[in-house]
C-alpha positions in Angstrom: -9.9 16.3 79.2 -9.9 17.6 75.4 -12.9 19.9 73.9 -14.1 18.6 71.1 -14.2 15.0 69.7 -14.4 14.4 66.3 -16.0 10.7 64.9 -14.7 9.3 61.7 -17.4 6.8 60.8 -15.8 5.3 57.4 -17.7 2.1 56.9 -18.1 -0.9 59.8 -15.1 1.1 61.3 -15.4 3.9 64.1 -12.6 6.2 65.3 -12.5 9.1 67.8 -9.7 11.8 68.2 -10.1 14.2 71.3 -8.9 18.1 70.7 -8.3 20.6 73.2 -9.6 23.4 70.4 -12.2 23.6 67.8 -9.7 24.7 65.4 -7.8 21.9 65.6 -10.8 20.0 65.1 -11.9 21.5 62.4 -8.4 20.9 61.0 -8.6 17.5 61.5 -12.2 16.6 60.3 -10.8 18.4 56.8 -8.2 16.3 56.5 -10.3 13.0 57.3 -12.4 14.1 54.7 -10.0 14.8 51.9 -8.5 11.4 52.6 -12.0 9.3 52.6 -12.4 11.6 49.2 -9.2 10.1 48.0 -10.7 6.6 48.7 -13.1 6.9 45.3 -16.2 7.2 44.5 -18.9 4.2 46.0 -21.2 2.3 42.9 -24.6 2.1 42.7 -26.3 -0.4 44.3 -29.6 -2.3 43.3 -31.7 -3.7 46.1 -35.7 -3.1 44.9 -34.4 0.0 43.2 -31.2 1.8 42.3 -29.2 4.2 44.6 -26.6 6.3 42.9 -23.4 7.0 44.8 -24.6 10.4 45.2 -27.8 9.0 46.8 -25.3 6.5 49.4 -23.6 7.8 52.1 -20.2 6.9 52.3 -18.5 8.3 55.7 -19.6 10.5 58.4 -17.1 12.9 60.4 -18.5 14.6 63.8 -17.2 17.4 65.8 -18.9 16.8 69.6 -18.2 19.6 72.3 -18.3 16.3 75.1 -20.3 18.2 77.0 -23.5 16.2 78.9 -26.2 18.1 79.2 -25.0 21.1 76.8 -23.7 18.8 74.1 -23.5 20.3 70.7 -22.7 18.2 67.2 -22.0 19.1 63.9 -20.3 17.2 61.2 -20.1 16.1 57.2 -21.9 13.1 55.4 -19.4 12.4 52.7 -21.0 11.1 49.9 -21.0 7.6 47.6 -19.8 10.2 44.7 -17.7 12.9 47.1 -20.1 16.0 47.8 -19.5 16.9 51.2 -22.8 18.0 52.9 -22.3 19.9 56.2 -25.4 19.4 59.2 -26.0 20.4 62.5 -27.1 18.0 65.5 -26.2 14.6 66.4 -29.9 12.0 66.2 -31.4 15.4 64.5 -29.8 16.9 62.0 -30.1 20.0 60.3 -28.4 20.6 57.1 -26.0 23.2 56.9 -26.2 25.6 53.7 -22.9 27.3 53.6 -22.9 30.9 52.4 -21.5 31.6 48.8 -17.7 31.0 48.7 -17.8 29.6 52.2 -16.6 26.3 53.1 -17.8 23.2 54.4 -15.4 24.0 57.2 -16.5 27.8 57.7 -19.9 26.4 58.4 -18.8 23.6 61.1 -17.4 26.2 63.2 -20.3 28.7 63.0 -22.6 26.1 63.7 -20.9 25.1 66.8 -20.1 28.5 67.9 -23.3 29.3 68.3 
């Protein structure tokens, strides 16, 4: 039974990938994200006011340890106009602020090191 499974939630559609190391799935959740990048941006939509693309998320990708009880999440919101923001938990999440010249990445795997 793999590690770590990362969720690529890229519109109505839902995909999992199981990896037996959190490198690997690290690996994998930058490459999902430089692909849904490559997509474009999202437009702003009006429904009783406007939200910017910036404002719209556009994909979510989640590393999950599978574990029951001890469970631990962390993943990207990949935004309507492609700023990637990093959080912590799975129904709670904490927003990740990666240290100067850090990546996205750096801060997935400190977060679920921990």
């Amino acid at each position: 039974m793999a590690a770590f499974t990362v969720t690529i939630r890229n519109g109505p559609s839902v995909h999992r990938e199981q990896y037996d190391t959190l490198e690997q799935a690290i690996d994998a959740v930058s490459l999902r994200v430089s692909e849904i990048r490559s997509e474009g941006n999202l437009p702003s939509v009006k429904m009783l006011r406007t939200f910017e693309p910036g404002q719209r998320v556009k994909a979510r990708v989640e590393i999950s340890t599978g574990r029951f009880l001890r469970r631990r999440d962390a993943g990207v919101d990949v935004m309507g106009d492609g700023a990637v923001v990093p959080y912590r938990g799975g129904s709670s999440r904490d927003h990740l602020d990666p240290r100067e010249g850090e990546r996205f990445e750096d801060a997935l795997a400190d977060a679920l090191r921990e």
